[in-house]
C-alpha positions in Angstrom: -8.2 47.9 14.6 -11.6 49.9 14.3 -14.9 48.3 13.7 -17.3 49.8 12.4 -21.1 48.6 13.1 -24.5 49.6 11.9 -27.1 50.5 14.2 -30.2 47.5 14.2 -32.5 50.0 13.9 -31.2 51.0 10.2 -31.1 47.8 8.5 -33.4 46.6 6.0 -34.3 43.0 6.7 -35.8 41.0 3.0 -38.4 38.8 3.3 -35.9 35.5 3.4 -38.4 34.2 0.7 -37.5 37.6 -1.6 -33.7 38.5 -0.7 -33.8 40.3 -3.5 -36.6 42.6 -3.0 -36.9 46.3 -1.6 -40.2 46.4 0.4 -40.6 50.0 0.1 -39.9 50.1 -3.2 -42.2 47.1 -3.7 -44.5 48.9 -1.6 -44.3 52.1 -4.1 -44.7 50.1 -6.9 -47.8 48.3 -6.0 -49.6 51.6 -4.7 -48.5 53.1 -8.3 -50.0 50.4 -9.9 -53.5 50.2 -8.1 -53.8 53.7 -8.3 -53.1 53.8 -11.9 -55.4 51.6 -12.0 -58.4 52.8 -10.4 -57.7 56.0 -13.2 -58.8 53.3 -15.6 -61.3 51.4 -14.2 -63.0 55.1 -13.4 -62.9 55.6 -17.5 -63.8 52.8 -18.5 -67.1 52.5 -15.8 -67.7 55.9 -17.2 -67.3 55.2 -21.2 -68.8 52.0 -21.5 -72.0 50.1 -20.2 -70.7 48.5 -17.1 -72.6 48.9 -14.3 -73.0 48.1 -10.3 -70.3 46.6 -8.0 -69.4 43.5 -11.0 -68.9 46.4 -13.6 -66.4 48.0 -11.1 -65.0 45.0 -10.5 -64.2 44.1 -14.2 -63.1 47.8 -14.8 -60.7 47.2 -12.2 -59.2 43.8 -13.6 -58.4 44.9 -17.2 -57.1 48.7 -16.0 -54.9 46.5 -13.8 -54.0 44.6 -16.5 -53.3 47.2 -18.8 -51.2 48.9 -16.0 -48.9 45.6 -15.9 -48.2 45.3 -19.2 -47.2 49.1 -20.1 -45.2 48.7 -16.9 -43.5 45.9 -18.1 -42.6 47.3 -21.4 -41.3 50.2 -20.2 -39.3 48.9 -17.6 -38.5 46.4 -20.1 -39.1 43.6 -17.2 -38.4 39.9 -17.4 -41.1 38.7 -15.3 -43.8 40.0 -17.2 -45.5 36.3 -17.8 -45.0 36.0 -14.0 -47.3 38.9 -13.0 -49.9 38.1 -15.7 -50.3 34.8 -14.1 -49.8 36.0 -10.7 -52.9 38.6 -11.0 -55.0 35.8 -13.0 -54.7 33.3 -9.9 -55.9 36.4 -7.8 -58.6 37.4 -9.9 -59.8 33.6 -10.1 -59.9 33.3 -6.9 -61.9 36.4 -6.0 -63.9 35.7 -9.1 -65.2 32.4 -6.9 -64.6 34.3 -3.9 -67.5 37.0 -4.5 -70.3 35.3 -5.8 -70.0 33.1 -2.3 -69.7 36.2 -0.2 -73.1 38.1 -2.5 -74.8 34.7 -1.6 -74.3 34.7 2.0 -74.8 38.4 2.4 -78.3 38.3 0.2 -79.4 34.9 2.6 -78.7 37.2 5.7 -79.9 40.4 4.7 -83.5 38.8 3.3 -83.7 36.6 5.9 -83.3 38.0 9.0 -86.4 39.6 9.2 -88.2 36.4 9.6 -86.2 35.6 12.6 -87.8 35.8 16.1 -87.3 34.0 19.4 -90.7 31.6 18.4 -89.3 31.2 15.0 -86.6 28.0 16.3 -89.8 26.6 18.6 -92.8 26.5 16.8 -94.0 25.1 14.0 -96.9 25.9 11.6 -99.7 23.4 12.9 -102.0 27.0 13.6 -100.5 29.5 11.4 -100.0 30.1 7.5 -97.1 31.2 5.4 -98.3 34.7 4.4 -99.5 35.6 8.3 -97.4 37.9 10.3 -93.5 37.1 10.6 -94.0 37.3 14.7 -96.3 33.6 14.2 -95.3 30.0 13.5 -91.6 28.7 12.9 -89.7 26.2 11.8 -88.8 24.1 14.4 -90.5 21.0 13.1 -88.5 21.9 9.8 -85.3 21.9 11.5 -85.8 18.4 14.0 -86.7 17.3 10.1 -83.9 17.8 8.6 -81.7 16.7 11.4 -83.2 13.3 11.4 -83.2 12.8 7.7 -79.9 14.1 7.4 -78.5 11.9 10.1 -79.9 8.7 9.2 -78.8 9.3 5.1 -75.0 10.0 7.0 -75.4 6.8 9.1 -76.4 4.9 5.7 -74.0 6.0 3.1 -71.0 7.2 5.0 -69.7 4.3 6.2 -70.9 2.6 2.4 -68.6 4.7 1.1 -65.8 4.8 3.1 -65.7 0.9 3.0 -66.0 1.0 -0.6 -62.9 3.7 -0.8 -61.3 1.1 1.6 -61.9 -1.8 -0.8 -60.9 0.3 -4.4 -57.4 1.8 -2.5 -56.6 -1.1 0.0 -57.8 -4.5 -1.5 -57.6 -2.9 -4.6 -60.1 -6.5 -5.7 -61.4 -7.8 -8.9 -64.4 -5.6 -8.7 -62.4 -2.5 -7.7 -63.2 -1.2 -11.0 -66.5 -1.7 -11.3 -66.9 -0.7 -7.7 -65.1 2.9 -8.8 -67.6 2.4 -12.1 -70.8 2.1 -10.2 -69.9 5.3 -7.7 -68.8 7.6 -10.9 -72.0 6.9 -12.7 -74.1 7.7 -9.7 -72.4 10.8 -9.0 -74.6 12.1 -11.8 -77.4 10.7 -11.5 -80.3 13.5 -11.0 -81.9 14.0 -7.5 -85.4 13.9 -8.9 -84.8 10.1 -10.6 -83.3 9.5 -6.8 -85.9 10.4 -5.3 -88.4 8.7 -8.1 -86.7 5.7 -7.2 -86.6 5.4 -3.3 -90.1 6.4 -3.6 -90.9 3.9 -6.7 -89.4 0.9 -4.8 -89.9 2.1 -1.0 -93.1 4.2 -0.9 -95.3 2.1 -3.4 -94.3 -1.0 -2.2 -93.1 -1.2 1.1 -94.2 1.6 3.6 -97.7 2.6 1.4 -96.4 6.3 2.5 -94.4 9.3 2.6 -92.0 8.9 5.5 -88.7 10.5 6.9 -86.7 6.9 6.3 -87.6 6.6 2.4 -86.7 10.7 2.4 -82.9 9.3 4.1 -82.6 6.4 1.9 -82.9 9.3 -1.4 -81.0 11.6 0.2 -78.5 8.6 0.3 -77.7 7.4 -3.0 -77.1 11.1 -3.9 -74.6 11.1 -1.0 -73.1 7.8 -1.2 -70.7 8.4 -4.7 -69.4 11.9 -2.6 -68.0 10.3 0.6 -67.1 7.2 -1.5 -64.8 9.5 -4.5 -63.5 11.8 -1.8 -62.5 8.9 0.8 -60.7 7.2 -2.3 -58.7 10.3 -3.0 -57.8 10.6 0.8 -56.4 7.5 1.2 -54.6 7.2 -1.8 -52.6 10.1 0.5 -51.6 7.9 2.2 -47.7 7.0 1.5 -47.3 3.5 1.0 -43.6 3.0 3.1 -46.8 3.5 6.6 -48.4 0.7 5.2 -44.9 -1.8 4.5 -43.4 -0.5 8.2 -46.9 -2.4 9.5 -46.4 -5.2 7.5 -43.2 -5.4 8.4 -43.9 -5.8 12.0 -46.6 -8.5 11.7 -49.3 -6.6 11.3 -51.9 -8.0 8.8 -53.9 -6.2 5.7 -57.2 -5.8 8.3 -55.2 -4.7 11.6 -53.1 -2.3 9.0 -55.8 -0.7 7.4 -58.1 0.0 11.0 -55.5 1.0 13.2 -52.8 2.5 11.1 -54.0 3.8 7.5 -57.5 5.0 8.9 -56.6 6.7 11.8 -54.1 8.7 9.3 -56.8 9.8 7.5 -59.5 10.4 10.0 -59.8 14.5 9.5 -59.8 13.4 5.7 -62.5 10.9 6.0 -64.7 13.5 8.3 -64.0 16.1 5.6 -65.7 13.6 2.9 -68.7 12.8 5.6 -68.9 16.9 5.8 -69.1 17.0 1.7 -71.5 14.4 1.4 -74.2 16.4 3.7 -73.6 19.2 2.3 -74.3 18.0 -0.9 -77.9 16.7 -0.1 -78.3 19.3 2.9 -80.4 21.6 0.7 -82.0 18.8 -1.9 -85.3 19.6 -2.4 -87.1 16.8 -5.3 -86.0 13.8 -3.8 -87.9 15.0 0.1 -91.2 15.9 -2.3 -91.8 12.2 -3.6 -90.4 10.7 -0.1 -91.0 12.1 2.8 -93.0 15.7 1.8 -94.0 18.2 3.8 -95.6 18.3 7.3 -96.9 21.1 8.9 -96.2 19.6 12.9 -93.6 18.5 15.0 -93.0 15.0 13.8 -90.4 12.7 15.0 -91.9 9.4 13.9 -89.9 7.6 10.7 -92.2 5.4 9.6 -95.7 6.6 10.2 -96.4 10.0 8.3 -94.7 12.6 6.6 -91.8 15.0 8.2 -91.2 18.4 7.1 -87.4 19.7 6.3 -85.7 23.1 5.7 -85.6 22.3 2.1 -89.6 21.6 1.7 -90.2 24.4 4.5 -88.7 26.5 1.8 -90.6 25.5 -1.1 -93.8 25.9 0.5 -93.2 29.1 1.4 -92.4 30.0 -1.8 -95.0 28.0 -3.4 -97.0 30.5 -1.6 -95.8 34.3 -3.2 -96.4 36.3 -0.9 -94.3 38.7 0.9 -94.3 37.5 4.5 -94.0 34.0 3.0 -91.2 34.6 1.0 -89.8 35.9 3.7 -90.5 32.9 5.8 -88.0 31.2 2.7 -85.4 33.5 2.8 -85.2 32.9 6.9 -85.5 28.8 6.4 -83.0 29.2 3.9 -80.5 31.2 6.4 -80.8 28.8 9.2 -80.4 25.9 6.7 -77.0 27.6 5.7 -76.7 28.2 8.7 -76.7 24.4 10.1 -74.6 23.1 7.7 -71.6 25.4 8.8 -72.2 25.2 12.6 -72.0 20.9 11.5 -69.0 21.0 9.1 -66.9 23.5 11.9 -67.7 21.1 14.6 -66.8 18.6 12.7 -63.9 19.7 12.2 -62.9 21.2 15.4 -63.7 17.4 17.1 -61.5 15.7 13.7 -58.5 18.3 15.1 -58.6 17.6 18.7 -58.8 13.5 17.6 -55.7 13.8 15.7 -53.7 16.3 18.5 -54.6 14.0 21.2 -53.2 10.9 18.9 
């Protein structure tokens, strides 16, 4: 009996997720249709007013639509619909994609010329905003924000992850309201937050701007983000973890700490990370709280403390060129912070959860 084999080298191997497909023909077919078109989006740049790199980019979309459909009709395809909605969940995404990248690029491209070794260890005690970019900094900006920051985190975060705890888990007579309250301050406007805080803290209480009243704004606009994300986290949470706890003994307090939290511990940093990144770069409430200061200040109580935010607004407050400058480099290392905090964050939320 003879038995004839194929060499391993000459098979075609699918794509176990496409057995059906040909990759080079795929392969042919997707490099006719882009090139097509280009064709199109070259004509219709040309022809009509669209301009810069968002006019190419919408010339591209609709002469890659255009392409799709006559391809479909002429190949008389079934899976039309399918490639329509396959290319609209691309474009969307690359539709939120670019502006994000343009924002970013803008940020470093402005900014970087403001940056100098002095820049991240001096402050502006001596110097002015529209004075050469090689004087002053921003490091009483940055310990600024860093404090205010932090002590808003160490306020609302654990606020709001108790009251996702008592919505989800105790689930209470006032979980409703609870869910109420944190909805309806999710909109309320940073400028009445800060007219608040500074209405019921400033007036009455310190007599003056200071970092703590600029924390306690900064955390009612931060508070209804950790608490809405930490609700939607644990409701993750499959309920059959909670009745195998139960049914060893465990009670609703020992349950919730040690099992349902520590299953959601990368979650509940995630909603932490939101939550500063929503009041990272508020500027209104830090105006009527704790303002601007020109020196290193690390006192909470006493007198003002400068922020990123505030740093920026002077600066631009001031026109000029070197000072807007000056904003477009506070405004990098403000971007700047947030990311180096949210991949820490989440690099320490992995290695917690791989060492569990």
């Amino acid at each position: 009996m003879t038995v004839f084999t194929t060499p391993t080298s000459e098979l075609v191997i699918p794509d176990p997720r496409t057995p059906w497909r040909n990759p080079r023909k795929a392969l042919v077919s997707n490099a006719t249709t882009a090139g097509f078109s280009v064709v199109i989006a070259i004509l219709l740049y040309t022809l009509t007013g669209l301009d810069g790199l968002l006019g190419w980019y919408a010339s591209f979309i609709l002469g890659l639509l255009v392409v799709v459909a006559v391809q479909s009709v002429l190949q008389k395809s079934k899976h039309f619909t399918d490639r329509i909605a396959s290319i609209m969940v691309t474009v969307g995404f690359a539709s939120v994609l670019i502006p994000w990248i343009s924002l970013i690029t803008t940020v470093i491209q402005r900014g970087r010329h403001a940056i100098y070794v002095g820049f991240f260890t001096h402050d502006m005690l001596v110097n002015s905003m529209d004075e050469p970019l090689n004087m002053g900094g921003i490091s009483h900006a940055i310990v600024g924000t860093l404090i205010i920051v932090g002590i808003s985190t160490l306020i609302a975060a654990p606020l709001g992850i108790i009251a996702a705890i008592y919505i989800v888990e105790i689930n209470g007579k006032a979980a409703r309201t609870v869910r109420f309250l944190t909805q309806a301050m999710s909109g309320v406007p940073s400028i009445v937050a800060g007219l608040f805080i500074y209405s019921t803290v400033v007036i009455t209480i310190t007599h003056k701007n200071n970092a703590l009243a600029g924390a306690l704004a900064l955390s009612v606009l931060m508070l209804p983000t950790v608490a809405r994300t930490s609700e939607e986290v644990l409701k993750v949470v499959p309920r059959d973890i909670r009745d195998s706890s139960y049914a060893l003994g465990a009670t609703q307090l020992r349950t919730t700490f040690k099992v349902v939290l520590p299953t959601v511990r990368s979650g509940l940093i995630t909603a932490t990370i939101l939550g500063i990144a929503r009041v990272a770069g508020e500027t209104a409430p830090l105006l009527l709280t704790s303002q601007y200061f020109v020196k290193m200040n690390t006192s909470i109580f006493t007198s003002p403390m400068a922020s990123l935010p505030t740093y920026v607004f002077g600066a631009l407050r001031t026109g000029t060129e070197l000072s807007l400058a000056r904003a477009w480099g506070g405004s990098f290392v403000l971007i700047s912070i947030v990311v180096l905090l949210s991949v820490t964050a989440r690099l320490l939320s992995g290695r917690s959860t791989g060492r569990k």
